[in-house]
C-alpha positions in Angstrom: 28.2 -125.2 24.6 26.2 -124.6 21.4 23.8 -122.4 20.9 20.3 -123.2 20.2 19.1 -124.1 17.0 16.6 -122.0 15.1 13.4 -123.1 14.8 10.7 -122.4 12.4 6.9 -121.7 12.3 5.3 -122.1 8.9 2.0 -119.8 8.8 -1.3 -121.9 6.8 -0.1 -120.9 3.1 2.8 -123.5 3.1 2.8 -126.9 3.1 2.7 -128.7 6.2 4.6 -131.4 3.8 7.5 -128.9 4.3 7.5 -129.5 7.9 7.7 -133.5 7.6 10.7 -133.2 5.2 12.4 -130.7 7.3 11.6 -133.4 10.1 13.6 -135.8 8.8 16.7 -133.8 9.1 16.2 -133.4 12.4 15.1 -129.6 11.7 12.0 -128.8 13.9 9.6 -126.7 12.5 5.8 -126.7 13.1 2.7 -125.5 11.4 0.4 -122.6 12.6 -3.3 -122.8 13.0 -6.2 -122.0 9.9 -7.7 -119.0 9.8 -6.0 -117.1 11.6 -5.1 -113.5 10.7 -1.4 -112.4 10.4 -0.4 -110.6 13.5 -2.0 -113.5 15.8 0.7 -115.7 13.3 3.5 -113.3 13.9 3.4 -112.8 17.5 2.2 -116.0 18.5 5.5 -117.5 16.1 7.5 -114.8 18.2 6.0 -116.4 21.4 7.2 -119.4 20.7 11.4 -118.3 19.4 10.8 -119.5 15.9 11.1 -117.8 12.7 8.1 -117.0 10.6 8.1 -119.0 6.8 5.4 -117.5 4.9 4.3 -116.2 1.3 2.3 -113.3 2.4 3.9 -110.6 1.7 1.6 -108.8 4.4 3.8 -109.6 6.8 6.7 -108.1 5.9 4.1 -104.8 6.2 3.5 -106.0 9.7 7.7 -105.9 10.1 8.0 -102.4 8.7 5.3 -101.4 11.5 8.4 -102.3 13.9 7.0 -105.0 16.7 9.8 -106.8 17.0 9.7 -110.6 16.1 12.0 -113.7 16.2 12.5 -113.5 12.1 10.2 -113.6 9.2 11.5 -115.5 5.7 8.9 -114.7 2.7 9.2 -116.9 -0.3 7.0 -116.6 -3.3 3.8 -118.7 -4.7 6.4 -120.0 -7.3 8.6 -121.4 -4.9 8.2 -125.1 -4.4 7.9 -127.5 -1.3 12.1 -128.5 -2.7 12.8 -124.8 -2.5 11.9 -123.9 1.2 12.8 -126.8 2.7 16.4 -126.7 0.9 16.3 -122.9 2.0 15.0 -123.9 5.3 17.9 -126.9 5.9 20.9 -123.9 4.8 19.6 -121.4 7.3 19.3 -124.5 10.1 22.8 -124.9 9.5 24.5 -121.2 8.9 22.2 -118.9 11.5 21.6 -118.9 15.2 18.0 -117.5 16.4 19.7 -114.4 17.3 20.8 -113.8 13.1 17.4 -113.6 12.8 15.5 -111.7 15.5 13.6 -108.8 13.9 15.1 -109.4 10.2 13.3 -110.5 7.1 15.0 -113.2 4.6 13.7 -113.6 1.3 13.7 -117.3 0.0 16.1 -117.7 -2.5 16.6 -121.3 -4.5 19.7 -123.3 -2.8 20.8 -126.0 -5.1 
């Protein structure tokens, strides 16, 4: 049997656009709430098994603090919508939600 797939949770400074292209690869990902402070995004992400995609960097604070999580990947404001969800798509494929329980990825371009 194979495992679950990883699932993400994209906090309100991405794109929601990112979610509708990771859609059509069958990728589900879904978009948190506005205005609504960090920890509430990281647990309620948690709460749900999905890994947090976000470009606050506040939240890899909130990591270091040591609540555990199901995974937090932090890009950068000069990463584009291509960028996460070809990032997004290669983690899909290579990690299991256990790779990324209480771990932080940081976005890197895959071509």
């Amino acid at each position: 049997m194979e495992p679950d797939p990883i699932r993400f949770y994209l906090d309100e400074n991405l794109s929601p656009e990112i979610a509708k292209q990771l859609a059509r690869h069958d990728i589900d990902a879904i978009r948190g709430p506005l205005k609504v402070d960090d920890l509430s995004h990281l647990k309620r992400a948690s709460a749900l098994g999905r890994v947090l995609c976000t470009r606050d960097r506040d939240f890899v604070r909130l990591h270091a603090a040591g609540d555990g999580h199901s995974g937090i990947i932090k890009g950068m404001k000069h990463h584009t919508i291509g960028d996460w969800v070809n990032y997004l798509k290669f983690i899909h494929a290579i990690c299991a939600p256990e790779d990324s329980r209480n771990n932080v990825e940081h976005l890197f371009p895959v071509e």
